[in-house]
C-alpha positions as CSV (number, residue, x, y, z in Angstrom):
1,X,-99.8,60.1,-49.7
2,X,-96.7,58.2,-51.2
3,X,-97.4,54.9,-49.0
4,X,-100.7,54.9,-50.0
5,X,-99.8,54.8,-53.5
6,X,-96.8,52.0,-52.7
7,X,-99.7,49.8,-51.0
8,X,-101.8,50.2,-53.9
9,X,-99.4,49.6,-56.6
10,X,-98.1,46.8,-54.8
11,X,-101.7,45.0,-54.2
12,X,-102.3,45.3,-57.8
13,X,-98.9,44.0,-58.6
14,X,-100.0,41.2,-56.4
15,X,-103.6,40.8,-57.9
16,X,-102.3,40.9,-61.3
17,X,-99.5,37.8,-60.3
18,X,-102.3,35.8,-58.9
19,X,-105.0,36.7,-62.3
20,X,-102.4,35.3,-64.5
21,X,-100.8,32.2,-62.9
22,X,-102.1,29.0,-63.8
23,X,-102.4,27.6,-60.5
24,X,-104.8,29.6,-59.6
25,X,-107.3,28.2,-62.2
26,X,-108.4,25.1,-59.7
27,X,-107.0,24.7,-56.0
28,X,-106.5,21.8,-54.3
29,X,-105.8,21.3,-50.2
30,X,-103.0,19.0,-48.9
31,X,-102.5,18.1,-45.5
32,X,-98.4,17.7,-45.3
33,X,-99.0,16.2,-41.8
34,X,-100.9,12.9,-42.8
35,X,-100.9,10.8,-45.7
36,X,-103.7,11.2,-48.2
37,X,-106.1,7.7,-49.1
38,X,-106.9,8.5,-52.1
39,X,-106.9,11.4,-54.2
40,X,-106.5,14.9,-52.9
41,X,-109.9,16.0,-52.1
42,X,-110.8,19.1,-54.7
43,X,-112.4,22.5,-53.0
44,X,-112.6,24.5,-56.2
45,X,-113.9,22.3,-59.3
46,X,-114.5,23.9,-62.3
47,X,-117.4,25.7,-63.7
48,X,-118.3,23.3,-65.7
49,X,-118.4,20.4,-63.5
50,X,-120.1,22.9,-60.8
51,X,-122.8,24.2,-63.2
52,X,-123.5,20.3,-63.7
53,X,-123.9,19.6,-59.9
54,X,-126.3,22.3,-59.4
55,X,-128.3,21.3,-62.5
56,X,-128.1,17.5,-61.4
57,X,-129.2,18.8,-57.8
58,X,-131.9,21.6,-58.2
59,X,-134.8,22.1,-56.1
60,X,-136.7,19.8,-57.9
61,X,-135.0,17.3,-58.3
62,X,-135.5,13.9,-55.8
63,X,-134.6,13.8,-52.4
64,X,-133.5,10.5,-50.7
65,X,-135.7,8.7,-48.1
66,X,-132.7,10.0,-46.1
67,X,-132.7,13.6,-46.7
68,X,-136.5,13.5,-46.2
69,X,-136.3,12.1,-42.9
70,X,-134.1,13.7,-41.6
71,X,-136.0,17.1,-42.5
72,X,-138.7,15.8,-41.2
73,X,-137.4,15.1,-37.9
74,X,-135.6,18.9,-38.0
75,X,-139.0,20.3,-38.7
76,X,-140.4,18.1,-35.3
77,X,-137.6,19.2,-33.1
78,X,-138.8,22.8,-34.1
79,X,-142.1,22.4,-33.8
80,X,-141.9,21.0,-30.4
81,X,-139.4,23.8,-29.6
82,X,-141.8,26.1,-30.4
83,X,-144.4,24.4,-28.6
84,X,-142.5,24.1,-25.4
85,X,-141.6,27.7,-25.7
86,X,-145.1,29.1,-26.2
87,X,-146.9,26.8,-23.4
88,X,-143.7,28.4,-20.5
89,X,-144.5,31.7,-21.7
90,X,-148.3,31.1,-21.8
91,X,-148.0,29.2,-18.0
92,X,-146.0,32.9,-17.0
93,X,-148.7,35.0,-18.3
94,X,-151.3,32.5,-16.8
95,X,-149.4,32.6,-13.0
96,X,-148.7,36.4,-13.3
97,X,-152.0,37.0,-14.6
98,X,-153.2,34.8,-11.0
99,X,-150.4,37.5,-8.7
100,X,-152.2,40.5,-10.4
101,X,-155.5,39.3,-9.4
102,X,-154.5,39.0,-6.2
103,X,-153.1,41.9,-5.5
104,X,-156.1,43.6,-7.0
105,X,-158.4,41.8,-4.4
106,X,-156.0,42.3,-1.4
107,X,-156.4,45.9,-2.6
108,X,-159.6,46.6,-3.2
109,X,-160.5,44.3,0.3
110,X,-158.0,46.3,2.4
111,X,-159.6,49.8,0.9
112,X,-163.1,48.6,1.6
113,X,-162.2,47.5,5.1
114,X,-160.7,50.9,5.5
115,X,-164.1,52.6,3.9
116,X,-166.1,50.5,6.4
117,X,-164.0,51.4,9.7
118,X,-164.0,55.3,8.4
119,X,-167.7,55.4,7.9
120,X,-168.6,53.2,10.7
121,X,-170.4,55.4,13.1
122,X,-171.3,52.7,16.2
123,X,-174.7,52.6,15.4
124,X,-175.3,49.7,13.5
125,X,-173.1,46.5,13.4
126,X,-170.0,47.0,11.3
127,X,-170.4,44.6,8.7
128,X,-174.1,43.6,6.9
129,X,-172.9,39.7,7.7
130,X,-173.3,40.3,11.0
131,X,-176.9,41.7,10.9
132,X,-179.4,39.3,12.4
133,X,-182.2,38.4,9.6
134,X,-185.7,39.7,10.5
């Protein structure tokens, strides 16, 4: 129960560090390995400067001929996705609709063969093809 308590004290200690530093107000990234063009690139802005992008860039605002195109073309590749997807499935259905019907008629062909040569009693010719027209 004790290092339970230790891990929580200690993560709040932690919390509390990080809630009151000043660095943690805006954060930017930089690579050590290269170096940068221009100015650091910023991940976290501020909320001011973020409430302004979203305002500036609502739903309704304007799209460029750019955006528009190329959500156009997305919603093209998808349709014909789509399309391409529901003709192979309808062409499977189509061609294993044509096996079931066959396998019904080989059926039903085979058991009235067998009902012919079980009731076939010598008599008359087996099949009513084969009977001479009068």
């Amino acid at each position: 129960m004790s290092w339970t308590f230790a891990a929580l004290l200690a993560l709040l200690t932690v919390l509390l560090a990080l809630n009151l530093s000043p660095e943690a107000e805006s954060a930017a990234v930089h690579s050590s390995n290269r170096r940068p063009r221009g100015p650091p690139r910023r991940i976290f802005m501020k909320e001011a400067e973020a409430s302004d992008f979203f305002r500036r860039r609502s739903k309704r605002a304007t799209k460029s001929p750019d955006e528009i195109s190329a959500e156009q073309r997305a919603v093209l590749a998808a349709d014909e996705r789509r399309r391409e997807f529901h003709e192979e499935k309808r062409n499977e259905f189509e061609s294993h609709s044509e096996e079931d019907q066959d396998e019904q008629d080989e059926r039903s062909r085979a058991s009235s063969e067998q009902w012919r040569e079980f009731h076939y009693d010598g008599m008359d010719p087996p099949h009513e093809d084969n009977r001479p027209s009068v």
